[in-house]
C-alpha positions as CSV (number, residue, x, y, z in Angstrom):
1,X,-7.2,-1.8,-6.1
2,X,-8.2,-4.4,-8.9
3,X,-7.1,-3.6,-12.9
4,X,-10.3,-1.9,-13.9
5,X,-11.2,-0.6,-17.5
6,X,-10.9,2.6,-15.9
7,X,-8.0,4.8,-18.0
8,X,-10.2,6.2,-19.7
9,X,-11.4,8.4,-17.0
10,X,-10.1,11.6,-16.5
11,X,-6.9,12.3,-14.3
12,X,-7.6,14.8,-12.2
13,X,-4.6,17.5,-11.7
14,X,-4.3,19.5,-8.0
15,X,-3.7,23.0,-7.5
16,X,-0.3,23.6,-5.3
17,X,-2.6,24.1,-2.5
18,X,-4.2,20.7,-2.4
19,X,-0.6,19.4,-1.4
20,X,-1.3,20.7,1.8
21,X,-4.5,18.6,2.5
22,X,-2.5,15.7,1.5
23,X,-0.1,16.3,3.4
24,X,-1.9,16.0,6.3
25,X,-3.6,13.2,5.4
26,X,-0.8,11.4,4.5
27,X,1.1,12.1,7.4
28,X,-2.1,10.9,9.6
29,X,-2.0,7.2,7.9
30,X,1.5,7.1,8.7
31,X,1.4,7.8,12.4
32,X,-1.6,5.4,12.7
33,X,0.9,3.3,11.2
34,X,3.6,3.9,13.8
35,X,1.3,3.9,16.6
36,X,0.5,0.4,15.8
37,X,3.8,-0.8,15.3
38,X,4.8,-1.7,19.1
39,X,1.5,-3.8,19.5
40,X,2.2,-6.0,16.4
41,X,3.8,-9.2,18.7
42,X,3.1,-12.9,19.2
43,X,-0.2,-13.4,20.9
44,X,-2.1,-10.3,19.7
45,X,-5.3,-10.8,17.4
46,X,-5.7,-8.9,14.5
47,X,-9.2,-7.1,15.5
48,X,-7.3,-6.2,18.7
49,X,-4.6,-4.3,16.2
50,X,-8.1,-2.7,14.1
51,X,-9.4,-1.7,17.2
52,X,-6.2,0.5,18.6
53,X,-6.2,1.8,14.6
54,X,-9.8,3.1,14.7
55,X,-9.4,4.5,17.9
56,X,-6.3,6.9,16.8
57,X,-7.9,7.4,13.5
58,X,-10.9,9.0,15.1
59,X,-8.8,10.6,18.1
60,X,-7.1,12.5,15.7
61,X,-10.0,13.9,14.0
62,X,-10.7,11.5,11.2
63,X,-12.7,9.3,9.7
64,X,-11.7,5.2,9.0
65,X,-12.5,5.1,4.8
66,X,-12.5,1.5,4.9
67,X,-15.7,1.1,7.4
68,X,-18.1,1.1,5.5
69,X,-16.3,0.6,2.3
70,X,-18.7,-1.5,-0.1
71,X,-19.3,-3.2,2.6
72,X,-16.3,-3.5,4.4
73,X,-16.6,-3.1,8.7
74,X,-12.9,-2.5,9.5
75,X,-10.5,0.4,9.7
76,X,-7.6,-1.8,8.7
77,X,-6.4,-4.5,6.1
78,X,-4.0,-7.0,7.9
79,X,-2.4,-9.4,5.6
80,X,-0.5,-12.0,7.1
81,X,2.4,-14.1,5.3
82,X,1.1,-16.0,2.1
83,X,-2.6,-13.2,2.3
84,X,-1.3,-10.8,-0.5
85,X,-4.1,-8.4,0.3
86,X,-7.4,-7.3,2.0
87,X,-6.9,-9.5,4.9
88,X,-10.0,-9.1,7.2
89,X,-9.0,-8.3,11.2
90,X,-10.4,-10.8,13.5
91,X,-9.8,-13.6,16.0
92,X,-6.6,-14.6,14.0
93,X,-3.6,-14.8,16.8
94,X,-0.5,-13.8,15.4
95,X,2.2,-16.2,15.7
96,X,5.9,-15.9,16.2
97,X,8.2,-15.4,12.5
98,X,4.5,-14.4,11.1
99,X,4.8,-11.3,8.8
100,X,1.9,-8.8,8.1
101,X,0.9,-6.6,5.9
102,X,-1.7,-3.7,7.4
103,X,-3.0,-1.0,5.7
104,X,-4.7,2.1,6.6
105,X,-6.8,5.1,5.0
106,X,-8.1,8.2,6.5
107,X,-9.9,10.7,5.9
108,X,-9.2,14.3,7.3
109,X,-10.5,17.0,6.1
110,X,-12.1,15.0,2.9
111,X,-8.5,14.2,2.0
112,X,-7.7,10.7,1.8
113,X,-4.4,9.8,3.1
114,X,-3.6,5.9,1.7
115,X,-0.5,3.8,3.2
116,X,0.7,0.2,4.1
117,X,3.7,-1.6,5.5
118,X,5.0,-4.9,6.6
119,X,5.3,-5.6,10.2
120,X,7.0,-9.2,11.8
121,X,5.2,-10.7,15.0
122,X,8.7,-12.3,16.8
123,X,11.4,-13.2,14.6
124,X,11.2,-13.5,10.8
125,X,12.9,-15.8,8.7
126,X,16.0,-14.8,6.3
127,X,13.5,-15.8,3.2
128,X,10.8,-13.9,4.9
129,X,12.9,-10.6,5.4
130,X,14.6,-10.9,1.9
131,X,11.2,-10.8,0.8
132,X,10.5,-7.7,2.8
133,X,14.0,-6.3,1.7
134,X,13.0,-6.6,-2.2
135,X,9.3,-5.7,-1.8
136,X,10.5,-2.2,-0.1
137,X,13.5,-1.4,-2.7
138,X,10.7,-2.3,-5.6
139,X,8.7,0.9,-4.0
140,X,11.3,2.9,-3.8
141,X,12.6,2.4,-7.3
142,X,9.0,2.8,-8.6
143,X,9.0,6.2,-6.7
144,X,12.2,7.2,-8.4
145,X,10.8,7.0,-11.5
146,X,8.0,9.6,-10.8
147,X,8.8,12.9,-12.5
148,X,6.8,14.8,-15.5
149,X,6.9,13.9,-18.7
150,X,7.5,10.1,-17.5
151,X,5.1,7.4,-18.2
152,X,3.1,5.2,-15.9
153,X,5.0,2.3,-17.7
154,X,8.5,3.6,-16.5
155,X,7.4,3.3,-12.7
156,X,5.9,-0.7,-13.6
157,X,9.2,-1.2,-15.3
158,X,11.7,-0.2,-12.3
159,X,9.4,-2.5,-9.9
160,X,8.9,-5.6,-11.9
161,X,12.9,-5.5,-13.2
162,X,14.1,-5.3,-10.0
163,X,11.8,-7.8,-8.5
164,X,12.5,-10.5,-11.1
165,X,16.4,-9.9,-11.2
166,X,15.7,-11.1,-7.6
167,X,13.5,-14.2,-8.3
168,X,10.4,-13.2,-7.0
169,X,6.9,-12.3,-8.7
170,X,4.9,-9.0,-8.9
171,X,1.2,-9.5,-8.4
172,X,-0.4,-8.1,-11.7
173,X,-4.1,-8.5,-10.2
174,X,-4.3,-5.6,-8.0
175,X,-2.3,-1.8,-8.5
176,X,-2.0,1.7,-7.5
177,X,-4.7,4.1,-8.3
178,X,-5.0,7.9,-8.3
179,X,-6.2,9.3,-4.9
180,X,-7.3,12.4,-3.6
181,X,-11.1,13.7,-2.3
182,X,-11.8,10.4,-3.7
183,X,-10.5,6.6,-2.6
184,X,-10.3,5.4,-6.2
185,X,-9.4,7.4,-9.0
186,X,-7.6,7.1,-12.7
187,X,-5.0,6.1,-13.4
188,X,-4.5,2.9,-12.4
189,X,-0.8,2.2,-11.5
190,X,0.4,-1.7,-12.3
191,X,3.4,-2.6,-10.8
192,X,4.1,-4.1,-13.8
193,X,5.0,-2.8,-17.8
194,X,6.9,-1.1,-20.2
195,X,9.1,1.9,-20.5
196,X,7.8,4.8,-22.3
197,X,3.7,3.5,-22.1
198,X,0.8,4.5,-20.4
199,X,-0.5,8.1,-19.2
200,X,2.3,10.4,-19.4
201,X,3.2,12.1,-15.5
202,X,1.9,15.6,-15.0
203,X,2.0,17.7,-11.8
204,X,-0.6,17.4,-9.8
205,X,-1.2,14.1,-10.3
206,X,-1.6,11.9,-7.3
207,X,-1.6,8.0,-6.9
208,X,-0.4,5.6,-4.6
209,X,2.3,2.8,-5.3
210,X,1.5,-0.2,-3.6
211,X,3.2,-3.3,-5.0
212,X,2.6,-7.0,-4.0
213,X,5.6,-9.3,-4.5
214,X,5.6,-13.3,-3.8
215,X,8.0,-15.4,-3.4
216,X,6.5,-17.8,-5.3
217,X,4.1,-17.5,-8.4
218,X,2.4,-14.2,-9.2
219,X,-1.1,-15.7,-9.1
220,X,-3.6,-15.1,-6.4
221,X,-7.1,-16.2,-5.8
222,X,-9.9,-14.6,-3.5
223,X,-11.6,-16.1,-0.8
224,X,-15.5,-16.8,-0.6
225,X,-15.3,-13.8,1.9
226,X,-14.9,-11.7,-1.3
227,X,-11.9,-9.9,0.2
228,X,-9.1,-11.9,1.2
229,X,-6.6,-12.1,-1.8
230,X,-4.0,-15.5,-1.4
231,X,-1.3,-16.7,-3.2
232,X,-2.3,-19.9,-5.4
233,X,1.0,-21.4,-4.4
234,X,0.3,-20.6,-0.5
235,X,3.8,-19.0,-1.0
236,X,4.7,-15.7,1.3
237,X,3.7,-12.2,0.1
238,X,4.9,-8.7,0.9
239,X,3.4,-4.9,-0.1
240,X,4.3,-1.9,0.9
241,X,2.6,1.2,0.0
242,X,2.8,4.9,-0.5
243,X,0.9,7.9,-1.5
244,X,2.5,10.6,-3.9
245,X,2.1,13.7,-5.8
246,X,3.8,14.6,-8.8
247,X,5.8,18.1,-8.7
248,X,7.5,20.3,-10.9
249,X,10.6,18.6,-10.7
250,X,10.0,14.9,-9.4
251,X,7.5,13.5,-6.5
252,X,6.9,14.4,-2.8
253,X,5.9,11.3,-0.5
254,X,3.3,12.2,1.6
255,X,3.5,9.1,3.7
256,X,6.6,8.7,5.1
257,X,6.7,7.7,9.2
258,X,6.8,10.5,11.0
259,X,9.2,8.3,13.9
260,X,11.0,7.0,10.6
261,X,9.6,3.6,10.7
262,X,8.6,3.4,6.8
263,X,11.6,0.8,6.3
264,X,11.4,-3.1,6.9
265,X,10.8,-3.5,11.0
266,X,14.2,-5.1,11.7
């Protein structure tokens, strides 16, 4: 989701039940996810790995929140090596050491359940899997940092400390957002920031964390399709993404692979 003037809005706090929904949800995206993950090879196109999503999305008694999406026809994002985001499915053949971002969101039960991860089609490169390495540890460190009475600034802080120490670049021009009956909510989560700023963590809250990390530069540029997000340098990018709700004491995941496949696919 782009930077948007939009902390001011109101963060919406769930009742304990509402974890259930998102549960559910949650759980959903990631066995599309899975489901994908043994068709992801040399030789497949990308609208052939949309199709097989849609299919299970709808199979399972949910709706694709993308199709249809300002626009948007597919039920998938698939971002492959230097496309940092919103990569549009197609006639694109994936070639062998190519590594891919794709993204899902359903909807079940009017709760949206938001995940990505990065897949390789063959045999990655060391550089690429590095990449893949630091990308997922970034998430996980951001994730750490979720508990009440923390700031939005401490979970941009983990990710882009640990990312630079490790000579790569966090994308600053797309983030997390809040998530719930609603695709897009407050508060907007940069991978990026400051300890101890931003919106201060309450119970209830949910978001996703979703960080973009190059190789190269942090800059990106979109293409005239008005999706497709690149790296200016042409450099490799890698995201990973998860949905969470802040509890009592810390964070539950709702998006973790129900076949354990959440980690980078090597």
């Amino acid at each position: 989701m782009e930077q948007t003037a939009s902390e001011s809005r109101r963060i919406v706090l769930h009742a304990p039940e509402d974890f259930v929904g998102m549960r559910r949800a949650g759980q959903l995206a990631a066995a599309t996810l899975d489901m994908i993950t043994p068709h992801v090879r040399p030789g497949v196109t990308t609208g052939a790995l949309d199709k097989l999503i849609l299919d299970f999305i709808e199979a399972n008694g949910a709706v694709s929140a993308t199709v249809g999406y300002r626009g948007y026809q597919h039920a998938s994002c698939i971002s492959i090596n230097h496309v940092v985001c919103h990569g549009i499915p197609g006639t694109k053949v994936l070639m062998d050491g190519d590594i891919l971002n794709i993204d899902v969101t359903v909807i079940l039960d009017g709760w949206y359940g938001d995940t990505s991860r990065m897949y390789v089609a063959g045999n990655a490169n060391t550089k690429a899997k590095l990449l893949m390495d630091v990308t997922y540890e970034s998430l996980m460190r951001g994730i750490k940092a979720v508990r009440p009475g923390a700031r939005l600034g401490d979970i941009g802080h983990a990710i882009q400390s640990y990312v630079e120490k490790q000579r790569f670049s966090v994308v600053r021009d797309f983030c997390g957002h809040g998530i719930g009956r609603t695709f897009h909510a407050a508060p907007n989560v940069l991978h990026f920031g400051r300890p101890g700023e931003g919106p201060v963590l309450k119970p209830g809250m949910f978001f996703t964390i979703e960080p973009m990390v190059n190789v190269g530069r942090p800059e990106v540029k979109v293409l005239d399709d008005g999706w497709t997000a690149v790296t200016r340098d042409r450099s490799l990018s890698a995201q990973f993404e998860h949905m969470i709700g802040v509890t009592e004491d810390g964070c539950e995941v709702f998006t973790y692979s129900p076949a354990g496949l959440h980690k980078p696919p090597y």
